[in-house]
N, C-alpha and C positions, 0 to 999 in steps of 0.2 A: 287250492280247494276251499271251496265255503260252506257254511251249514246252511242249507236251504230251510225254508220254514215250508212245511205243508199243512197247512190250516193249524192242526195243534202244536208240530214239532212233539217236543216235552216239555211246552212251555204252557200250562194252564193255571189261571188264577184260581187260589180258593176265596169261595164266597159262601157265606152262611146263607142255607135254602129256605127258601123266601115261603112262608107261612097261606099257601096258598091250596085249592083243591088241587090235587095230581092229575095233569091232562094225556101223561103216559102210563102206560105198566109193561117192565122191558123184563121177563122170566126169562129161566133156562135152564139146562140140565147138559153137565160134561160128562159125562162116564157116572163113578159112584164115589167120586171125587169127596172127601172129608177134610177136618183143619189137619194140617194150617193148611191146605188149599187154599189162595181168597184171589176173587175177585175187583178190579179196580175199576170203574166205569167214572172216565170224565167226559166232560161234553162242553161244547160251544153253544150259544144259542146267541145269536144276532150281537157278536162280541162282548158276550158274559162267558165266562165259566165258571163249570160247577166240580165236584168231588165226591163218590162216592165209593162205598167198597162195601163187601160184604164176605164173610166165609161160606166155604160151599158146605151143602149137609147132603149127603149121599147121591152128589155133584148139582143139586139143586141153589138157584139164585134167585134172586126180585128185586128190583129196583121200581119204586116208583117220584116221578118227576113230575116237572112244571116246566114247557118254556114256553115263548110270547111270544116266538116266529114260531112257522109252518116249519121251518126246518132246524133240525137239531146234528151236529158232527161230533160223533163218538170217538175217543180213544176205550181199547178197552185189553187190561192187561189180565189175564192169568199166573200168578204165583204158585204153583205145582209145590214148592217144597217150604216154605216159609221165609223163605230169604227175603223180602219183601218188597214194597211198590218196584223202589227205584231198578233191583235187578230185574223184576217183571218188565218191566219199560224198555229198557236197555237190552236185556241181553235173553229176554223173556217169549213166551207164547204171548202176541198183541196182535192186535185184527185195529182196523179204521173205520167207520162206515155211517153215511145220513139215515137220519128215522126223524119222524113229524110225531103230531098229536095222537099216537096210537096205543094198541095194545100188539105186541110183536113178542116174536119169542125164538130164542136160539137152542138149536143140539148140537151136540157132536158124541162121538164116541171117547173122546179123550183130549181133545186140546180146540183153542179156538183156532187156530189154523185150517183147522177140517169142520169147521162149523157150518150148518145151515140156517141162515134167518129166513122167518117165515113171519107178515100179516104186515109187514110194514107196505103202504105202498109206495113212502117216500124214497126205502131201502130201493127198491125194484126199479123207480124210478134211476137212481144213482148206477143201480147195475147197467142198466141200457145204455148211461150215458159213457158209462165209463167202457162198455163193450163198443159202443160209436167209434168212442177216442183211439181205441186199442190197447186199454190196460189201464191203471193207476202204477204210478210212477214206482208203489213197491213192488207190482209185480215188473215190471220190466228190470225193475234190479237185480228183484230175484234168477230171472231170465238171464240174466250177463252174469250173475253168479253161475250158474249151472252152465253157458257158454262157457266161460274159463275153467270150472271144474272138469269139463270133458274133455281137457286137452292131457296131453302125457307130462310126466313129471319134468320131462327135458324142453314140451313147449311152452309151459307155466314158466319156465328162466328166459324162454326167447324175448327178447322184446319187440319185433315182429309178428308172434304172437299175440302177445297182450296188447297191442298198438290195435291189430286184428279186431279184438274183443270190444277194445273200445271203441274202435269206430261204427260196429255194427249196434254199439248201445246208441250213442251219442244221432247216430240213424234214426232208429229205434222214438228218441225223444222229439227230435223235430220233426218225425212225422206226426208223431202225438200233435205235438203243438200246433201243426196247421190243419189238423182235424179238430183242432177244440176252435178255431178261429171262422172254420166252416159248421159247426154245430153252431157256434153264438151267433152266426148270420142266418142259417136255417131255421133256428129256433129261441126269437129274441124274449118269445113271452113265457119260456122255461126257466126255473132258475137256475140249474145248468146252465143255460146258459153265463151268466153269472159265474158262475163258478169254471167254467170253463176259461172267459174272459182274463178274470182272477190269477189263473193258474197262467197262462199262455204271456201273459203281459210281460209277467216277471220283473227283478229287478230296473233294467234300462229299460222303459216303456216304449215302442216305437210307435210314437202319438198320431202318427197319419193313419196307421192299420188300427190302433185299439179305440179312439175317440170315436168314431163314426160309428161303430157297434155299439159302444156299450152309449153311447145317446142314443139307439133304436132298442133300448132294454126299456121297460115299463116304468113309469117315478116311483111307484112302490120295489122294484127291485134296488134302480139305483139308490133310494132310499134305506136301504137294509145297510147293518153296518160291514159286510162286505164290500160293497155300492159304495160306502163312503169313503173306505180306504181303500177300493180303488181309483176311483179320484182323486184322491190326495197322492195316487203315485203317476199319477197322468200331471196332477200339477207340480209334483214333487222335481218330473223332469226337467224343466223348467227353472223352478228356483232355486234347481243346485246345479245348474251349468256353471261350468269350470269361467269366469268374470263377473257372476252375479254376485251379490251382497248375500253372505251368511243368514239362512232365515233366526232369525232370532229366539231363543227358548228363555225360560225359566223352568229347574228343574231342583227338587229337592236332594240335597248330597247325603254320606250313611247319619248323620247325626239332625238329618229331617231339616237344615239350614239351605234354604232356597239357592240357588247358583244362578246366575243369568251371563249368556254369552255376550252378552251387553259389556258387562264387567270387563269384561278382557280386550277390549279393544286397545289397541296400541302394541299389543303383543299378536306373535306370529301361535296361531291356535289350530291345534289338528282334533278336528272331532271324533273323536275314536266310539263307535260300536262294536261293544262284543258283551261275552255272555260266560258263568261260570263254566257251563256245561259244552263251551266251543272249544273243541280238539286246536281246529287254527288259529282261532282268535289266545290262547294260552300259545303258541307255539310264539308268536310274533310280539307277546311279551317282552321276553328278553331285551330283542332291539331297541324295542319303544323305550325299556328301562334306560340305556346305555345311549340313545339318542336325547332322553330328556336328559341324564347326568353330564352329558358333552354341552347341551346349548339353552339347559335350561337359565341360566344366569346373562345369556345374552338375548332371552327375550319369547323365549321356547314355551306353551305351557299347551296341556293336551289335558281334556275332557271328556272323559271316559264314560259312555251312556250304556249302561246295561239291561240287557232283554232279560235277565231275571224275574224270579217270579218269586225267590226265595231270599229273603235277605241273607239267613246266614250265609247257604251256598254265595252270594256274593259278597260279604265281606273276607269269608276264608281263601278264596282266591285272591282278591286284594293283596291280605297281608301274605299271602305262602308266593305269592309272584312278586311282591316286594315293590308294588305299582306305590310312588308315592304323591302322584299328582292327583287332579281335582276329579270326583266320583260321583256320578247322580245318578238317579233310577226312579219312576214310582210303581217296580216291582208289577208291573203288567207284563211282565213277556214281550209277546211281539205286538202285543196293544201298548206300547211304552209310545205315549203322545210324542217325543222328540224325535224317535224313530218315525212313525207314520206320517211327521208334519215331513221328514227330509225322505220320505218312500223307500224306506230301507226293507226289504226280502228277506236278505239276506246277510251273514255275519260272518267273518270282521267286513266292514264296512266304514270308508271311512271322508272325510273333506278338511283337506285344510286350507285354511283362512289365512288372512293377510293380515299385517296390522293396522289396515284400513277397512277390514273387517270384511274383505271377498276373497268369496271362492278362489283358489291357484292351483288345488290339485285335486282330486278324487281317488280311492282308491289306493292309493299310494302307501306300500307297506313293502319291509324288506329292504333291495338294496335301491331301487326307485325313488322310496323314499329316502334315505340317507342322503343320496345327491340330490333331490331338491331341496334336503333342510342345508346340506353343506353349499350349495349354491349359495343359497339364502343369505345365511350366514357366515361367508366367505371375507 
């Protein structure tokens, strides 16, 4: 299993709000909602993000913004009891959704889940496209959730069952996917389209089907920083094929001292991607540890790039996983330049290198990996 990235994940950079006139105003009203109720509204704007929150006053909110694309991607969590952001996010009342240079406003009766946005037309726009496709990837989750919740407590142990549920998910997503492939051919001059693109391509890009669309998308699309890192995973495929040469990084490690994979030439190097907040990238911990302890003295060294956003959250996994080889980040999330230069999606993620500095394996974690480092080093 891996952590997919959906345009925000939970990974948004904070940025101090740039001193500018506000070309949004995003109101709303939950129930009669008071503190600590608070509101979290972060957003994307053409690969910035931003940070805001506010508490509710007799379930009233206001946010007002800036951003320099036509389109803007919101996370946006509700805090009901004061517990704060991060259980809001996680385990919280959270809605996803695009709005442009507007004035829009949300209700609901008590949570965002049952919210209604009104005045956006970029909102509206998103809805259609996302009604095209057949859903947003949470609702069809949710969908396979309540699929397995309807079964009896003796078919939830079958696995039969549950094999059942997820095939009609796994259905379910690739039809998505070649509805988002027939919307970005139907409609090249949307930016859905785009986003459609984006979403469908996914980590392994398959360059004959996704190239030919998105060069029939407009230069000011593919010029948007979506546009740009989706080419960079069009060309990404490419320069991380399992005999090519390692693309080369420079990256700053936790004490802000530059790291370059340049460096490590001569040694056998696995570039590891992962992230404080990845359930599987912490589970395959262990191994990496107990794999670097076996062969690190015979030439072993692995380089851990992380999708963080947060330094501490990443240094306290560091030291609580007891990782003690080389670390770098510059704390962008899934905007982390080493990532988007190698087209990474998704997390863990990983390529290792030769001591003549080429690709030999991708991917490779668990017991896969073991036997090619024990080949290796045999």
């Amino acid at each position: 299993m891996k952590i997919k990235r959906l345009f925000l994940s939970a990974m948004l950079l904070p940025t101090l709000a740039l001193a500018q006139t506000p070309n949004f105003t995003f109101t709303g009203k939950v129930g009669n909602l008071n503190k600590p109720a608070m509101v979290y509204f972060d957003y994307m704007d053409n690969g910035a993000g931003r940070e805001d929150s506010v508490a509710l006053v007799d379930g009233a909110f206001k946010f007002n913004g800036n951003i320099k694309s036509g389109y803007g991607y919101a996370r946006m969590a509700l805090d009901h009891t004061g517990k704060g952001k991060g259980h809001a996010v996680y385990t919280g009342d959270v809605i996803y959704f695009y709005f442009g240079k507007e004035q829009f406003n949300l209700t609901s009766k008590d949570s965002l889940q049952t919210a209604t946005i009104t005045g956006s037309k970029i909102y509206d726009e998103s809805e259609a496209y996302n009604k095209a496709i057949g859903g947003t990837i949470m609702a069809l989750t949710k969908a396979a959730n309540a699929d397995f919740n309807s079964g009896t407590p003796e078919q939830k142990k079958d696995t039969a069952f549950v094999k059942s549920v997820d095939q009609r998910f796994r259905k379910r997503i690739e039809d998505r996917n070649n509805k988002q492939f027939e919307f970005a051919e139907a409609n090249p001059k949307s930016f859905f389209a785009l986003v459609a693109l984006s979403e469908a391509a996914g980590s392994k890009v398959y360059v004959a089907k996704v190239q030919p669309l998105f060069n029939a998308l407009p230069k000011e699309l593919r010029a948007t920083d979506m546009g740009k890192e989706l080419a960079q995973r069009i060309e990404a495929n490419t320069l991380t094929a399992v005999g090519k040469p390692a693309p080369l990084f420079t990256q700053q490690n936790e004490v802000g001292k530059p790291v370059s994979l340049a460096d490590f030439k001569g040694k056998v190097v696995l570039v590891e991607f992962w992230a404080s907040w990845c359930g599987p990238c912490r589970s395959e911990n262990p191994n990496l540890v107990k794999q670097y302890k076996t062969y690190h003295d015979k030439g072993f060294e692995i380089i851990s790039v992380s999708l963080d956003h947060v330094k501490t959250a990443w240094l306290e996994a560091i030291e609580k996983d007891g990782l003690e080889w080389t670390h770098v980040s510059d704390l962008k999330g899934w905007n982390n330049e080493v990532g988007r230069l190698y087209g990474v999606r998704a997390v863990p993620a990983s390529f290792l290198v030769d001591a003549q500095g080429k690709i030999i394996g991708n991917g490779l974690r668990g017991e896969p990996l073991n036997e090619k480092l024990a080949e290796i080093f045999k």
